[in-house]
N, C-alpha and C positions, 0 to 999 in steps of 0.2 A: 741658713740651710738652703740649698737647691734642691732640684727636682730628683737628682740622684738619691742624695742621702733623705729623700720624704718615701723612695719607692723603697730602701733598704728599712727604713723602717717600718715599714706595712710587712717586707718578706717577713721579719722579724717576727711577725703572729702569725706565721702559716699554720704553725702545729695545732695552733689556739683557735683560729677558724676552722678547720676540719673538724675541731673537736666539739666546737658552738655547731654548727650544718648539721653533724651528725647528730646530736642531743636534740636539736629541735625538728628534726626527723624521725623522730621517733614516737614525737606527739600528735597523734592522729588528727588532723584540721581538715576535713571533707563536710563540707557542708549541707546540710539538712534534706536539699534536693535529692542528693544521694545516699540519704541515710545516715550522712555523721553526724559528728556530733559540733560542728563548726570550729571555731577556732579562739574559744577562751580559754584554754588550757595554754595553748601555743601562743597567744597574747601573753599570759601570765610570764612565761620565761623569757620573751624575748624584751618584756619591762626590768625583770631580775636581773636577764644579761646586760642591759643597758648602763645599771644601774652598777653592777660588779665592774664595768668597762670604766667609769668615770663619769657617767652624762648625768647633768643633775637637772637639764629641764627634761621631765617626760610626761606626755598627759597621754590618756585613753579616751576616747569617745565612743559611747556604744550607741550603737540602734536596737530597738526593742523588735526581737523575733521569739515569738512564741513559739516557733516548730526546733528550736533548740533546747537542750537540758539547761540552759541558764536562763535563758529569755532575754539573751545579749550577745552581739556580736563585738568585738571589738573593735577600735581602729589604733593603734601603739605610733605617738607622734616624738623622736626625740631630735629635740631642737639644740644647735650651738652658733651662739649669736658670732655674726664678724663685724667686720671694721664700718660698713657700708650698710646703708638703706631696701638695697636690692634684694631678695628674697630668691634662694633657690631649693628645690622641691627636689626630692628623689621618691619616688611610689614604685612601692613593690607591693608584693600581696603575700599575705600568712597560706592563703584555703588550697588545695590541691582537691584535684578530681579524685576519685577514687582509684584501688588497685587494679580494677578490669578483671582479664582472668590470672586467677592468681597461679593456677599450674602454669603460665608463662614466667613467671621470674624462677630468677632461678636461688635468689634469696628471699626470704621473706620481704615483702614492699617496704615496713613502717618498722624492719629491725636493718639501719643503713649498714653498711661492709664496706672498708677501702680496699681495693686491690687495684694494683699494678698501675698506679695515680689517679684512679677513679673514684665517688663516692656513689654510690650506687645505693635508690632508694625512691620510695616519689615523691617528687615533688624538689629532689635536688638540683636541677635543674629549672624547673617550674614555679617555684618562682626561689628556692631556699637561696643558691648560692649567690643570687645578686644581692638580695635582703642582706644575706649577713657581711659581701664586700660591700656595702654602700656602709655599711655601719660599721668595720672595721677600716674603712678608708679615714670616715672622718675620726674613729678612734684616734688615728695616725698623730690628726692635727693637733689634737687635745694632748697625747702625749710626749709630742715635738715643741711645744707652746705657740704653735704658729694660729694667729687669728685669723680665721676664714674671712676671703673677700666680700664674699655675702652671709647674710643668713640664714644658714642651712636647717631647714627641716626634711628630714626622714620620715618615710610614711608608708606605716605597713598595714596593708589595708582588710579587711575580709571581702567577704563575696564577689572576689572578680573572676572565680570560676562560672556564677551564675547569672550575672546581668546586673552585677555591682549594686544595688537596690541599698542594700547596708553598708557598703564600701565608701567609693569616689563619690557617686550619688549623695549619700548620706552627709559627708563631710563638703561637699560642696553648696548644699542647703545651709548649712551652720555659718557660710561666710568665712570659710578659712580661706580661700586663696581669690588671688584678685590679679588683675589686667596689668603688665607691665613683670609680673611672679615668672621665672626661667623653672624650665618643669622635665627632667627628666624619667623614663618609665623604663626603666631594665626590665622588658620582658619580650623580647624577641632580639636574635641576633643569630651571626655565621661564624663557623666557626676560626678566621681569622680576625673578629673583631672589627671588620673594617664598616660593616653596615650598616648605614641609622637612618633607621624609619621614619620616615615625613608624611606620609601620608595611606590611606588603609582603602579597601573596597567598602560598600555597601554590603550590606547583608542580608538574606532574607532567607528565614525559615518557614515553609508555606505546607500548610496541612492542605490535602486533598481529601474528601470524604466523597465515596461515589456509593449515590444509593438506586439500585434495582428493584428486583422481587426475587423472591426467594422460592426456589421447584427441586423436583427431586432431577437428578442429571439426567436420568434415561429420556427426561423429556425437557430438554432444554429449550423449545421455543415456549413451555408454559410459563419462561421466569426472564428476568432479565439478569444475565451475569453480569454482575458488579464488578466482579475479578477482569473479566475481557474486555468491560469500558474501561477500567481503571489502569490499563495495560495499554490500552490505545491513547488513551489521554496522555500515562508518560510519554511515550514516545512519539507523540503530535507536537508534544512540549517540548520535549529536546530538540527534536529536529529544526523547527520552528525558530527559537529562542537562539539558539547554537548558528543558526546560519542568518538571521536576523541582527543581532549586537555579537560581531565578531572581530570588532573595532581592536586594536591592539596597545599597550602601554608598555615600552619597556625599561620602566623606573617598575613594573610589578614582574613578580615571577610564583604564577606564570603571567605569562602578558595580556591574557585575555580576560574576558567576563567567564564564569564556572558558573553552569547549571546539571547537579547532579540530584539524581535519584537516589536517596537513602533508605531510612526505615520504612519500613511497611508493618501492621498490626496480622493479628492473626484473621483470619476470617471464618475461623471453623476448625474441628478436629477431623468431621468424616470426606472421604472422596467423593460421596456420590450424592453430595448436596451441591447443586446451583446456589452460591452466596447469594446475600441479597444487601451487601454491603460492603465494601472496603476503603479501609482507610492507609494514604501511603504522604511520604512526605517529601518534597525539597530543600533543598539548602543551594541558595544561589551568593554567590557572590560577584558585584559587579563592579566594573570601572564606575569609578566616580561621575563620567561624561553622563553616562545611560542614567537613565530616570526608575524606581522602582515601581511607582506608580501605572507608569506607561506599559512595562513587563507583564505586571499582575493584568493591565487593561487585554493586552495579548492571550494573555491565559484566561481569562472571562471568555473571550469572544471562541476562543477554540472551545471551550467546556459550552457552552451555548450551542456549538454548530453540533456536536459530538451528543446534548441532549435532542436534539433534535432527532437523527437518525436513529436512538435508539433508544428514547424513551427514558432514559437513567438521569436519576439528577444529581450534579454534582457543585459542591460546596467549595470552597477556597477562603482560607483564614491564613491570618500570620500566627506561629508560635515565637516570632521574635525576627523585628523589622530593626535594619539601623541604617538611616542614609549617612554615607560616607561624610563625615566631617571636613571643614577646609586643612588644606594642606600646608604645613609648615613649612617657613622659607628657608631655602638652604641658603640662608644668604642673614637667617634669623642671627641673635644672639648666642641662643643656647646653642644652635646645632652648631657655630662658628669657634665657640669655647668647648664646648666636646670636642669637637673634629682636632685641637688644639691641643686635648689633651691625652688624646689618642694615639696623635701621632707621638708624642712628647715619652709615652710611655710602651708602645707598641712599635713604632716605627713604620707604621702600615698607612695610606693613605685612604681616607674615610671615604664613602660615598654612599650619594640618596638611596634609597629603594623606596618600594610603594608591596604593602602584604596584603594578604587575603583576610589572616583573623585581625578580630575587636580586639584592642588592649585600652587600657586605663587614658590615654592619650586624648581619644577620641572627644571626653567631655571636655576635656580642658579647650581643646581645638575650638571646640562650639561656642565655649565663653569668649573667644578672643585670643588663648592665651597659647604662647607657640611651647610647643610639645614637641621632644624628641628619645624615639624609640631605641634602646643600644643595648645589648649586652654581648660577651663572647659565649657562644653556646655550639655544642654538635650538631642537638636540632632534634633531641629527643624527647622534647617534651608530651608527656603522655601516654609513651610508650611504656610496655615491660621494660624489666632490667631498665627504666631511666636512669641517667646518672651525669655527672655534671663532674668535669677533669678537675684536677685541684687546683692546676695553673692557671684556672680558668678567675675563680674566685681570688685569689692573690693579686693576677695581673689587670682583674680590673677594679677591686680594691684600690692599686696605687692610680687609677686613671682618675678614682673618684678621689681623692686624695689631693692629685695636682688642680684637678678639676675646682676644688673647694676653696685650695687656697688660692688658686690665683693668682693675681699680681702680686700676693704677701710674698710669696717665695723668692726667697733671696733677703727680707727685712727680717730675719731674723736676730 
């Protein structure tokens, strides 16, 4: 069998996959942070699909979470041994964020719809449709008889919406993957498939809490407003930060370090109160070069000078730090066997990038272990109306498919 007749046989299950996406889209997997209910329902059917599919090794690993109705999260491993010693890894993830505002879709979120070659639903995109092409690619091999060059394990993780704590985390404590393991992460890609991530920013999520005195407005020199420091402080921060580390990379896009101002808490319901308090946050993302340390040192010194003139004291915490992990060689194994089998089945020439968000990659990177980011996507993950093309799931089904087997193709 060649490469041809391994991708006609994955077309072969298009109906079948759309029809797998859409069933396990409909199983609400939002994890506990936001209220769901996690993801042991959608663990359960994608063991039963496995199992209806052919795969006869499949194990669960859970982590013990109290804040969910089972007091477990899943992690669904199915494994199909090949010819060779070598170990390759596909990681996806079950959990989706939540619907957002739901008068934005224009179908309900967790009842999917296909139209017009689209599957529209959340999470189809995010992570469903690589999960069910990585699992219908190696389908392929199982029902072509081709033994995979390595051996493949599949791995559908939970909590990589939330800081992986029960996911990657979890299963990396256990001792499942080790130094020398080839580790693919279908969860970021462009819409020609040509992109594979090597490497990610830093991150930092940074609480600001500015505290005043609190007066009534008519007489604002009796109080300190909290609101007017906490307004001077953002914008001493951007300014500052923004023309400071403006160093550029163009393996990322965008090329630079991103420090934005986002959520802010309420500070009151009436107008004619001087707060005596506010709370607002950051979300920085930086080139791997810049230090996060050295950043936060910049924002100490600024909230210091800014106490001083006016009296207010202000706090700085992380609600979620990650220094950039080392970067994957494009010169690695995995990224040199993708890149291989991308083109094998797309016709498109691969190349590096460098993104903004955390993906599952990141720990691996930190053990040693080289990591590479791919999938074919529009790029709406998160959004209303998400939805993920059908060609999309199909055409990179057979990537993982050629991917698998390897040098087998053709010993048929």
């Amino acid at each position: 069998m060649n490469a041809s007749e391994l991708k006609k046989a994955v077309a072969d299950d298009r109906d079948e996959m759309v029809q797998s996406l859409c069933d396990m889209l409909r199983i609400v997997a939002v994890g506990p942070e936001s209220k769901g209910p996690g993801e042991a329902e959608r663990g359960k059917y994608l063991v039963a699909l496995a199992k209806r599919l052919g795969f006869k090794s499949i194990e669960v690993f859970e982590s013990h979470d109290p804040s969910v109705p089972t007091g477990r999260r899943p992690n669904v491993i199915v494994r199909l041994d090949g010819v060779g010693k070598k170990r390759l890894w596909v990681i996806s993830h079950m959990d989706t964020v939540p619907e957002g505002d739901a008068d934005a879709w224009k179908n309900p979120p967790f009842e999917p719809k296909v139209v017009s070659g689209k599957i529209y639903g959340r999470g189809a995109e995010d992570n469903g449709q690589e999960l069910i092409a990585s699992l219908y690619g190696l389908r392929a091999l199982l029902r072509c008889g081709i033994a995979p060059e390595f051996n493949v394990g599949l791995v559908f993780v939970a909590d990589e919406e939330h800081g992986n704590t029960h996911g990657i985390d979890f299963l990396i404590s256990k001792g499942l993957f080790r130094k020398g393991d080839l580790v693919v992460v279908p969860d970021h890609g462009d819409p020609d498939g040509s992109a594979i991530e090597v490497v990610e920013k830093s991150l930092a999520w940074v609480k600001v809490e500015v505290i005043g005195k609190q007066t009534h407005a008519s007489t604002p020199a009796h109080g300190i407003n909290a609101f007017e420091v906490a307004a001077r402080y953002m914008i001493a921060v951007v300014d500052r930060l923004r023309s400071k580390y403006k160093a550029t990379d163009e393996l990322f896009d965008p090329p630079v370090s991103t420090f934005a101002p986002t959520s802010c808490e309420a500070n009151g319901l009436n107008v004619n109160t001087i707060p005596g308090r506010q709370v607002f946050s950051f979300d920085f993302r930086v080139l791997p070069r810049h230090k996060i340390r050295v950043i936060m040192a910049d924002m100490r010194a600024i909230a210091d000078g800014l106490e001083k003139k006016t009296g207010a004291k202000i706090k700085l915490s992380y609600i979620q730090k990650a220094v950039a992990a080392p970067k994957t060689s494009v010169d690695s194994e995995v990224v040199v066997r993708l890149s291989a089998a991308i083109m094998a089945v797309k016709g498109v020439k691969p190349r590096p990038v460098g993104i903004g968000g955390g993906t599952c990659a990141a720990p691996f990177r930190r053990m040693g272990i080289d990591a590479a980011v791919w999938s074919t996507a529009p790029g709406n993950a998160h959004d209303a109306n998400e939805y993920a093309r059908i060609r999309d799931p199909v055409s990179d089904a057979q990537v993982y498919a050629v991917l698998f087997a390897g040098k087998n193709l053709g010993r048929v």
